[in-house]
TORLO-29068 format. One line per field, with one value per residue (C-alpha): x, y, z; residue number from 1; chain. Coordinates in steps of 0.05 Angstrom, whole numbers. Each point is the difference from the previous one (the first is absolute). Layout:
east [X; ...]
north [Y; ...]
up [Z; ...]
nr [NUM; ...]
kette [A; ...]
END
This chain:
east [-1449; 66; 64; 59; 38; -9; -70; 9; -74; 16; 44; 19; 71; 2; -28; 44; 70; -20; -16; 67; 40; -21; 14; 72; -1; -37; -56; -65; -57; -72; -11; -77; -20; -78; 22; 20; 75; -8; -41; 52; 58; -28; -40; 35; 41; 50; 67; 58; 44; 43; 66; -8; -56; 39; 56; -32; -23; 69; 20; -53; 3; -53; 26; 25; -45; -13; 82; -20; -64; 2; 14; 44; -17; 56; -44; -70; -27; -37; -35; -35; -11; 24; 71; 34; 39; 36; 2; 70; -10; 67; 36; -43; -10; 57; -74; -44; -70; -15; -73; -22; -68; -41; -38; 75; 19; -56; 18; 61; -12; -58; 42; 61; -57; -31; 80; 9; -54; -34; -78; -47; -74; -26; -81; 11; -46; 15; -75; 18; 55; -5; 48; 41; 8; 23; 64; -41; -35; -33; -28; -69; 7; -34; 30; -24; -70; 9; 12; 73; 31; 80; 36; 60; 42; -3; -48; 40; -61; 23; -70; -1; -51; -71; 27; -19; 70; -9; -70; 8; 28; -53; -30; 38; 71; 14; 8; -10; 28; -17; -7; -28; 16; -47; 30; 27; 50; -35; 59; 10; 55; 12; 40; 50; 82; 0; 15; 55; 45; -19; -60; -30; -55; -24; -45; -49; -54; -42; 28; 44; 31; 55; 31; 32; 23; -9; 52; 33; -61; -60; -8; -43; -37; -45; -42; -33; -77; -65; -7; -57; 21; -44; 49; -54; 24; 72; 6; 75; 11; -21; 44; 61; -28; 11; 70; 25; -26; 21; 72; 15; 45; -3; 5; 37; -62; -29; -72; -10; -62; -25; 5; -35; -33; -21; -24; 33; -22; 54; 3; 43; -22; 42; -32; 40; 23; 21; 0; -65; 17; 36; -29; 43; -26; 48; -6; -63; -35; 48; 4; -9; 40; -23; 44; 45; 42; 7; 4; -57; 28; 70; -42; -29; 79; 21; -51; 11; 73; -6; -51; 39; 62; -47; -28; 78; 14; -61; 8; 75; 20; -74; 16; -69; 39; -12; -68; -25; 33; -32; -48; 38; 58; -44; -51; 66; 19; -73; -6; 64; -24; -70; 37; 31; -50; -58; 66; 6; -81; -10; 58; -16; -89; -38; -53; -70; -17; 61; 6; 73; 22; 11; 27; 56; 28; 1; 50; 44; 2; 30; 42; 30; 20; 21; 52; 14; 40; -8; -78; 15; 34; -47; -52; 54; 11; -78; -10; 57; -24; 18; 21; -39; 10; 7; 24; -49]
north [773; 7; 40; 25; 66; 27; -9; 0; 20; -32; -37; 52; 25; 52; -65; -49; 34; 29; -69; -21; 54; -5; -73; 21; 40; -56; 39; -38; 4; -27; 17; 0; -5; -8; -35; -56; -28; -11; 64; 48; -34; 2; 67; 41; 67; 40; -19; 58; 2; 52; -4; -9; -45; -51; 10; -9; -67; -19; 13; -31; -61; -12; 36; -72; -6; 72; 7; -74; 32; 78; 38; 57; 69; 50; 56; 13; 24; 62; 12; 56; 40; -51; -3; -41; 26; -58; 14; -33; -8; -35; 50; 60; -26; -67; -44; -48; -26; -75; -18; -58; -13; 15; -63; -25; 36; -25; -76; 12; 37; -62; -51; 37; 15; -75; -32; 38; -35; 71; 10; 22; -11; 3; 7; 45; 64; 57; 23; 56; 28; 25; 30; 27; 62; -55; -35; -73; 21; -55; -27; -46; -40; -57; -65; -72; 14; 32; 74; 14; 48; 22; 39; 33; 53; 31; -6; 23; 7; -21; -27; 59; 52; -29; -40; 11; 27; 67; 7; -11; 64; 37; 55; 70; -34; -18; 53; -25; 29; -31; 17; -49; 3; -3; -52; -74; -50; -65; -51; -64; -58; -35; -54; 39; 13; 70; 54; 34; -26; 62; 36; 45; 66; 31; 55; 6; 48; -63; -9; -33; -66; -54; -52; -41; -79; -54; -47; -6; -30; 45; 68; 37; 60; 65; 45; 61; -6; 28; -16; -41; -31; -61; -52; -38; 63; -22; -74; -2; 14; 80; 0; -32; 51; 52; -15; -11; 85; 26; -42; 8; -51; -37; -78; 5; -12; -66; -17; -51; -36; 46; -46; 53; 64; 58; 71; 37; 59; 62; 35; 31; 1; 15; -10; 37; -16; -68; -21; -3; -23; -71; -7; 15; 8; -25; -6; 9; 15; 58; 21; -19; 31; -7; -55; 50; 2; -72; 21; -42; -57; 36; 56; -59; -31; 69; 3; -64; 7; 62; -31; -71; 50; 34; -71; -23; 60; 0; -80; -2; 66; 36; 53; 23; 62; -31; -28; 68; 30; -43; 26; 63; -44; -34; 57; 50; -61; -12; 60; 7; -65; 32; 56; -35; -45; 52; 35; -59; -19; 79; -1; -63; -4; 35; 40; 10; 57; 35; 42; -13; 43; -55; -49; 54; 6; -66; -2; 52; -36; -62; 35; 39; -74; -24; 64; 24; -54; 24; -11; -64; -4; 14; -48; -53; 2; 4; -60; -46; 20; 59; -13; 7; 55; -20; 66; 59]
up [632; -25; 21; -45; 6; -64; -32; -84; -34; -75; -31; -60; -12; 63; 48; -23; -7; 68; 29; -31; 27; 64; 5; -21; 71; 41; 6; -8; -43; -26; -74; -12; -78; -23; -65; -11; -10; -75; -7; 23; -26; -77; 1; -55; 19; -25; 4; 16; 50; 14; 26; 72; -5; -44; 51; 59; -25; -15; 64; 39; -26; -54; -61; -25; -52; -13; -19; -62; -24; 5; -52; 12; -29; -9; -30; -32; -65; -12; -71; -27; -62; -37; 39; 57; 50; 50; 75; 26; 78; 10; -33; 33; 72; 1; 7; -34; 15; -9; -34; 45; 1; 72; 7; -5; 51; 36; -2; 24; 55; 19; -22; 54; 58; 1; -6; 67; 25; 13; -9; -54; 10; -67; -17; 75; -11; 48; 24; 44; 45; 76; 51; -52; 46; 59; 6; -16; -66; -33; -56; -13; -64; -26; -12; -20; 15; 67; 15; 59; 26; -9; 61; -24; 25; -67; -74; -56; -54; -55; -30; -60; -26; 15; 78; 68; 27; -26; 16; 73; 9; 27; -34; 0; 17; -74; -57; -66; -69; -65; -70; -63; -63; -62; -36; 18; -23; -54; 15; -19; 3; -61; -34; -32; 10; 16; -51; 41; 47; 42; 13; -56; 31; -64; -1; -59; -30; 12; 70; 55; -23; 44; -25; 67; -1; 58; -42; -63; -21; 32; -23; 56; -39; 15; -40; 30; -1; 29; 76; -17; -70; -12; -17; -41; -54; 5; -41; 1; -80; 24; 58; -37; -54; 46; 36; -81; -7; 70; 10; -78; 10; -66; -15; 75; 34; -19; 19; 42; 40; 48; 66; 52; -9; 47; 13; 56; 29; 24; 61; 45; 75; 66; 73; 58; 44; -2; 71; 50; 73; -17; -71; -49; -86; -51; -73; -37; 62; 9; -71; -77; -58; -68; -34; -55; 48; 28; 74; 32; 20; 12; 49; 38; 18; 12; 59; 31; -4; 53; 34; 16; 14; 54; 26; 11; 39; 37; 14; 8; 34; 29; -40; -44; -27; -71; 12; 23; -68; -41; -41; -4; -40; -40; -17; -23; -50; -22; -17; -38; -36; -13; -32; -46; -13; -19; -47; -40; -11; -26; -43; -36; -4; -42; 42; -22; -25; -10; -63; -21; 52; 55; -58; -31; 82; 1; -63; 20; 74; -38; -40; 55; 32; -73; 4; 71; 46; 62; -23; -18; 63; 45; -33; 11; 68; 20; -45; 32; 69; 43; 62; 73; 32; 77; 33; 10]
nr [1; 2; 3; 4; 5; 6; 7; 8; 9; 10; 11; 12; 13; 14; 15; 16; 17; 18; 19; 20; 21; 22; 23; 24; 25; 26; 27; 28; 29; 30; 31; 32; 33; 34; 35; 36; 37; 38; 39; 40; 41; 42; 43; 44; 45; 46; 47; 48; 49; 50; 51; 52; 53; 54; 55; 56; 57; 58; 59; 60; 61; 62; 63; 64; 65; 66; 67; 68; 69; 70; 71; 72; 73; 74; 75; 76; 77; 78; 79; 80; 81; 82; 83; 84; 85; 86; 87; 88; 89; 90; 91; 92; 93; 94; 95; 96; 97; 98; 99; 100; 101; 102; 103; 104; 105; 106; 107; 108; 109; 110; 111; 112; 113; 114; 115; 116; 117; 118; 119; 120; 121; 122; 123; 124; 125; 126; 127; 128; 129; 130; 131; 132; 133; 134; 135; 136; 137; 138; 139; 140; 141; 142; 143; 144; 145; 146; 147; 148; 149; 150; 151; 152; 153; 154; 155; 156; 157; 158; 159; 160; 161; 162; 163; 164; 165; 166; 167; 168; 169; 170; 171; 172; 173; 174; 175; 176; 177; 178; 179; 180; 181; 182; 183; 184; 185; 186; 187; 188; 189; 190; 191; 192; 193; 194; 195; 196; 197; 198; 199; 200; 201; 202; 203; 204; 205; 206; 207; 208; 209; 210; 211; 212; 213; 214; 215; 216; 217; 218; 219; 220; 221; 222; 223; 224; 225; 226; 227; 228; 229; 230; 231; 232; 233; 234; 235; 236; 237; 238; 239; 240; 241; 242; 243; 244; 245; 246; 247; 248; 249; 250; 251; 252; 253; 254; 255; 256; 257; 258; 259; 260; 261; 262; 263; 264; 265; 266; 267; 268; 269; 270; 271; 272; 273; 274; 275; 276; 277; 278; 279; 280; 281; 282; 283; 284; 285; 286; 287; 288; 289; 290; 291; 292; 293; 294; 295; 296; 297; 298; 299; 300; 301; 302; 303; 304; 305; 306; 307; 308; 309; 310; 311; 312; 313; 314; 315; 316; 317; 318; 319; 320; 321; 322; 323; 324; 325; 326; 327; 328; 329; 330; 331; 332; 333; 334; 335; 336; 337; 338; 339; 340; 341; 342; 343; 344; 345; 346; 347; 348; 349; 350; 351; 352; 353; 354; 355; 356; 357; 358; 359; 360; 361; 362; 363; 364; 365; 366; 367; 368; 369; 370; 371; 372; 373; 374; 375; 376; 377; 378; 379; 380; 381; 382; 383; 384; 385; 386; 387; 388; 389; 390; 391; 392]
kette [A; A; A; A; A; A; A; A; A; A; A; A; A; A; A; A; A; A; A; A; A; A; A; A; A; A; A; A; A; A; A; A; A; A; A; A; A; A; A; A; A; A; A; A; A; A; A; A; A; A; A; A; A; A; A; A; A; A; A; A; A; A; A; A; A; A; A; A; A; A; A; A; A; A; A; A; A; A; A; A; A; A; A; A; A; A; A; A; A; A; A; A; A; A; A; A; A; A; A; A; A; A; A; A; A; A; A; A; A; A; A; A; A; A; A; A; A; A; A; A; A; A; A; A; A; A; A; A; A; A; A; A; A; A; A; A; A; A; A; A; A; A; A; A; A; A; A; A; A; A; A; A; A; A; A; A; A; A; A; A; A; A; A; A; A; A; A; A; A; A; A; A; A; A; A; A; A; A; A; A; A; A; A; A; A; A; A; A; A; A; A; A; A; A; A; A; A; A; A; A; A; A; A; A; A; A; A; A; A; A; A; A; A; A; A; A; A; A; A; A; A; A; A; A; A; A; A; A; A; A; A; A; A; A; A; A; A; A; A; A; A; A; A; A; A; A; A; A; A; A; A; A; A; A; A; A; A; A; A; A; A; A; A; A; A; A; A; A; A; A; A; A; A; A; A; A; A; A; A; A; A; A; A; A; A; A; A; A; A; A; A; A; A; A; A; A; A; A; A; A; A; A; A; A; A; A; A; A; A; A; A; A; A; A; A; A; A; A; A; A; A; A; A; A; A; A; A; A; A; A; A; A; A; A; A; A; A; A; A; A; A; A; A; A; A; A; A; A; A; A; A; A; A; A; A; A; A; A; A; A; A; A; A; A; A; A; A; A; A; A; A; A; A; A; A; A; A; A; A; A; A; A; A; A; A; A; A; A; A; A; A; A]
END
């Protein structure tokens, strides 16, 4: 049996910059991760940080090497029709975002936790949860062959979609809210110095297309495709084929060797509330945006920074004021995020079946932003990062 305060379930973005922020406050943790080290610190993500995030790793000591290697983005590129129209966030909102990748983000937040001499049991899988309703919840994980038992006076669940955090809420406390969508993202990373020094979202009669960067050297790209393309169709002549048609961005984009290739699927799901007894969701166990927007990993910091805010107050002063507000917080940002998030995917796919209709909106919707600034505005200031809301 062990004993810690604060109980982590996984060792994503949400566990770890909670594990690291409450370290900052003396406030003790276990982190529990079923991967491995090597697995969770190389598993490819996206890679856009908003404003605060970047910040808040700045001032918490491990923005070091995000400040050498992240790019900073000052705007974004919207094409369509056969225009481009430029999105300038510092001159709209007085903000950037920084493209840094999250597995990046990842080792540095290990690399900080295990300097501190602070504990990650990697290869740890959470089995179930108990007493969540009690002030000594618990968790029963396996480790090293053997199966033990973690007393806490709290579980953030932070172990994503498919975990056991959310599911040991018992049946008829959570409400669920979802939505899929009938196409998916066919990405791959690939040897080649990015075509834009910013991030191009073109919309095309043949579909969604995204050219991103994780260096001056790796060009991160997406294609919309069927949710259950066969990539065994997709030898990467047709997909560099296809970026060439839907970017139309010339002898600027330079094929390259295609070093990783994926399909990922798009949802949006929301589970309320996010608090049960002493068990607290975060991240992808609370919520998952589809990536147009880049707000996943963003969402996750968002909800750990309120929740090691409440932990401090609760720890340091026995007040639970913003413990017991919680999921309220985080739940009126979500959905703000989920908004804009949902806005961006249906302005930029194609949807099947649609008979032009769908398709012309679509083109009026981008030339509205292309013409109207406080449109252009307001797509700014969602995409830097809005700001929490902590008061009612």
């Amino acid at each position: 049996m062990k004993r810690t305060q604060v109980g982590i379930i996984g060792a994503g973005p949400a566990g770890l910059f909670l594990a690291h922020l409450l370290h900052r406050e003396g406030i003790e943790s276990v982190v529990l991760e079923a991967h491995t080290r090597d697995y969770i610190e190389h598993r490819v993500r996206a890679g856009v940080l908003e404003y605060a995030t970047s910040e808040l790793m700045k001032q918490t000591a491990i923005g070091a090497r995000l400040q050498r290697e992240g790019l900073i983005h000052r705007g974004v590129e919207l094409r369509f029709a056969g225009r481009s129209h430029r999105i300038d966030f510092e001159e709209l909102t007085g903000r950037s975002i920084t493209v840094y990748a999250q597995q990046e983000v990842i080792k540095d937040l290990v690399a900080a936790r295990l300097a501190y001499g602070r504990e990650i049991l990697f290869e740890a899988e959470a089995l179930s949860l108990s007493g969540v309703a009690s002030t000594e919840p618990r968790v029963c994980f396996r480790h090293a062959g053997a199966e033990h038992e973690l007393v806490c006076d709290f579980i953030a669940g932070c172990d994503g979609f498919h975990g056991v955090a959310r599911a040991a809420i018992p049946t008829g406390s959570l409400a669920i809210y979802e939505r899929v969508y009938p196409f998916a993202w066919l990405g791959i990373l690939a040897e080649s110095k990015p075509a834009s020094e910013e991030l191009i979202y073109a919309l095309h009669d043949r579909g969604f297309a995204l050219l991103s960067m994780r260096s001056p050297r790796i060009s991160r790209l997406y294609l919309q495709c069927a949710p259950d393309e066969d990539l065994a169709q997709w030898p990467d002549a047709r997909i560099w084929e296809e970026l060439h048609t839907r970017l139309n961005l010339g002898a600027e984009l330079v094929d390259g060797p295609v070093l990783q290739k994926g399909v990922t699927p798009m949802r949006s799901f929301v589970a309320e509330p996010l608090r049960f007894g002493n068990l607290f969701l975060a991240g992808d166990a609370a919520h998952i945006v589809p990536p147009t927007g880049a707000k996943g990993l963003n969402l996750a910091v968002a909800d750990v920074r309120v929740l090691a805010s409440g932990l401090a107050e609760h720890y340091r002063h026995g007040r639970d004021e913003l413990l017991e507000r919680y999921s309220a917080i985080c739940l009126r940002h979500a959905w703000k995020v989920q908004r804009f998030s949902w806005w961006m995917t249906s302005m930029l796919h194609r949807f099947p079946g649609d008979s032009g209709f769908d398709y012309k909106r679509q083109l009026a919707e981008l030339d509205y932003l292309s013409t109207s600034r406080a449109a252009s505005q307001s797509l700014a200031e969602n995409y830097v990062g809005l700001d929490v809301t902590m008061n009612p």
